[in-house]
C-alpha positions, 0 to 999 in steps of 0.5 A: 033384746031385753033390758032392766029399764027405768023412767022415774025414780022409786023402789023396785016398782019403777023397773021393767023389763023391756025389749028394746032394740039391739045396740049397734058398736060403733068402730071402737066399741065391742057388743057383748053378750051379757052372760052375768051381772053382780049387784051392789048397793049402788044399784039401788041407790040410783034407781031409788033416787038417793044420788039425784045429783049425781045420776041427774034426771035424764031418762030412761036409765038403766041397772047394774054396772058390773058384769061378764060375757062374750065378744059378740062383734068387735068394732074395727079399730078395736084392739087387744079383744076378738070376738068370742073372747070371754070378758068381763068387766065394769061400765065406767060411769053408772049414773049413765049406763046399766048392763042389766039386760043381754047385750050392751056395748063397751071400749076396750077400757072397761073390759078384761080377758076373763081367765079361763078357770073363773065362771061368769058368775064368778068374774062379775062378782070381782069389779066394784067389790074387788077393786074398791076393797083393793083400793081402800087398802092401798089408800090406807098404805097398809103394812105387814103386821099392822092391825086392821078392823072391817067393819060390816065385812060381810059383804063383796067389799068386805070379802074382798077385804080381808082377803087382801089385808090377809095377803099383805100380812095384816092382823084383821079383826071383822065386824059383821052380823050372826049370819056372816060370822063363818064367812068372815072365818072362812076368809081369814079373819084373825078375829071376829065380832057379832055387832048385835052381840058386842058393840064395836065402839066399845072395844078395848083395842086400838088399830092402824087403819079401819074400814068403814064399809057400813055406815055405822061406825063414823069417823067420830066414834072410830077415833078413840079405837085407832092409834096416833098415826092411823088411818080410817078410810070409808066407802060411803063418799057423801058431802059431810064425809068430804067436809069432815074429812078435810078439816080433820086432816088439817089438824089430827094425825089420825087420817080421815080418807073416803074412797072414790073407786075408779076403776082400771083394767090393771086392778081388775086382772090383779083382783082377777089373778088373787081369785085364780090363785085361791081367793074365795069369792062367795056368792050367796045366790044366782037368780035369772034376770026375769026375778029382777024385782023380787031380788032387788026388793029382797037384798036392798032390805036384808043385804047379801052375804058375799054377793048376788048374781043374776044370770042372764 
């Protein structure tokens, strides 16, 4: 089989793809043909070595953590899945693992049933960006009618964002550049902004929860847009944001929070089911799994609006 491999940190040049030898399920696990794989930024950086403390430095290593497929063989002491069952679903630690080739091997806590009117594509798309988006807002305790700005929306989580805040009845304001701002329409937003026209920080307006999914808005400057009891909540979980966050909280009411997604099977159908019904899940391109390096080259430097698909 061939797989996305890795034995030394660095930009897109340390991947290659190899034939290794085909996974064998041991009783509990499942052995899944991949059918796709969505990119996130954690993708890269693992295998550009920014999260060395975390990924350590076994190696070989592997690529991607969010995929879909098919059931190929199904362990004997297996259960809730058979094999021909279209799934989809998320490895459980990416510091150790990689779907990015055309089997890999999984328990039943990792998968889900993939509903029949989603595509691959579309399924793989869901798990890191649909659950961290729905667990920011469940962590932020967002309420109908609550004022909730996104900043750098244009992206799976902020996709996934303001389409959620949308269904719990939040006035949502996006932040994102020129090129995302008719999709930040397009998904709901009640208002928009175009960060190289206006600067966010500047804004005359004050919120109760806010988003950080880009890095540019620090909790530091953030303070001054939100209300006495709001909360911020960021996705970038770093050792000075967990320093911050903690002392700030001793002393303020406007809360600091990071986000440490973790993912379950419950959250992943919910995700799943807002997609059945309507939520829009755009992906900007599909690529096949022999552009690897061109497609992690490109998005790593210019981003994606949505997501981006391999098709394996």
């Amino acid at each position: 089989m061939k797989k996305v491999v890795y034995t030394k940190y660095g930009g897109v040049n340390v991947l290659n793809l190899e034939e290794i030898e085909k996974p064998i399920p041991n009783n509990q696990q499942f052995l899944i043909k991949i059918r796709s794989v969505a990119i996130n930024p954690i993708d890269w950086k693992i295998f550009m070595g920014e999260v060395k403390l975390m990924s350590g430095s076994k190696f070989p290593k592997f690529v991607g953590s969010d995929f879909s497929g098919i059931i190929e063989i199904a362990g004997s002491d297996t259960h809730g899945f058979k094999v021909g069952d279209e799934i989809f679903g998320i490895i459980l630690d990416p510091f150790k693992g990689g779907v990015l080739g055309e089997y890999i091997l999984v328990d039943e806590k990792q998968i889900a049933l993939k509903p029949a009117k989603l595509s691959f594509e579309h399924a793989a798309s869901i798990p890191t960006a649909g659950q961290t988006a729905l667990q920011m807002l469940v962590k932020s305790n967002i309420t109908r009618g609550q004022h909730v700005l996104i900043n750098g929306a244009s992206g799976g989580v902020g996709m996934f964002a303001i389409q959620i805040a949308k269904n719990k009845g939040a006035i949502v304001t996006a932040v994102a550049g020129t090129r995302g701002q008719d999709l930040l329409k397009k998904w709901g937003s009640d208002y928009t902004i175009d960060y190289s026209k206006q600067n966010v920080s500047d804004l005359n307006r004050k919120f109760d929860v806010i988003l950080e999914l880009s890095n540019k808005l620090p909790y530091s400057k953030a303070k001054k847009l939100m209300n006495p009891k709001a909360t911020y909540i960021t996705a970038i979980a770093e050792l000075p944001v967990f320093i911050n966050s903690f002392l700030n909280n001793l002393i303020s009411k406007k809360k600091y929070k990071f986000i440490l997604m973790k993912p379950n099977v419950q959250d992943l159908n919910l995700v799943a089911d807002y997609v059945v019904n309507g939520m829009n899940v755009h992906i900007s391109n599909t690529y096949p799994l022999t552009a690897y390096k061109e497609v992690y080259e490109k998005i790593s430097k210019e981003g994606a609006l949505g997501k981006t698909v391999f098709i394996v």
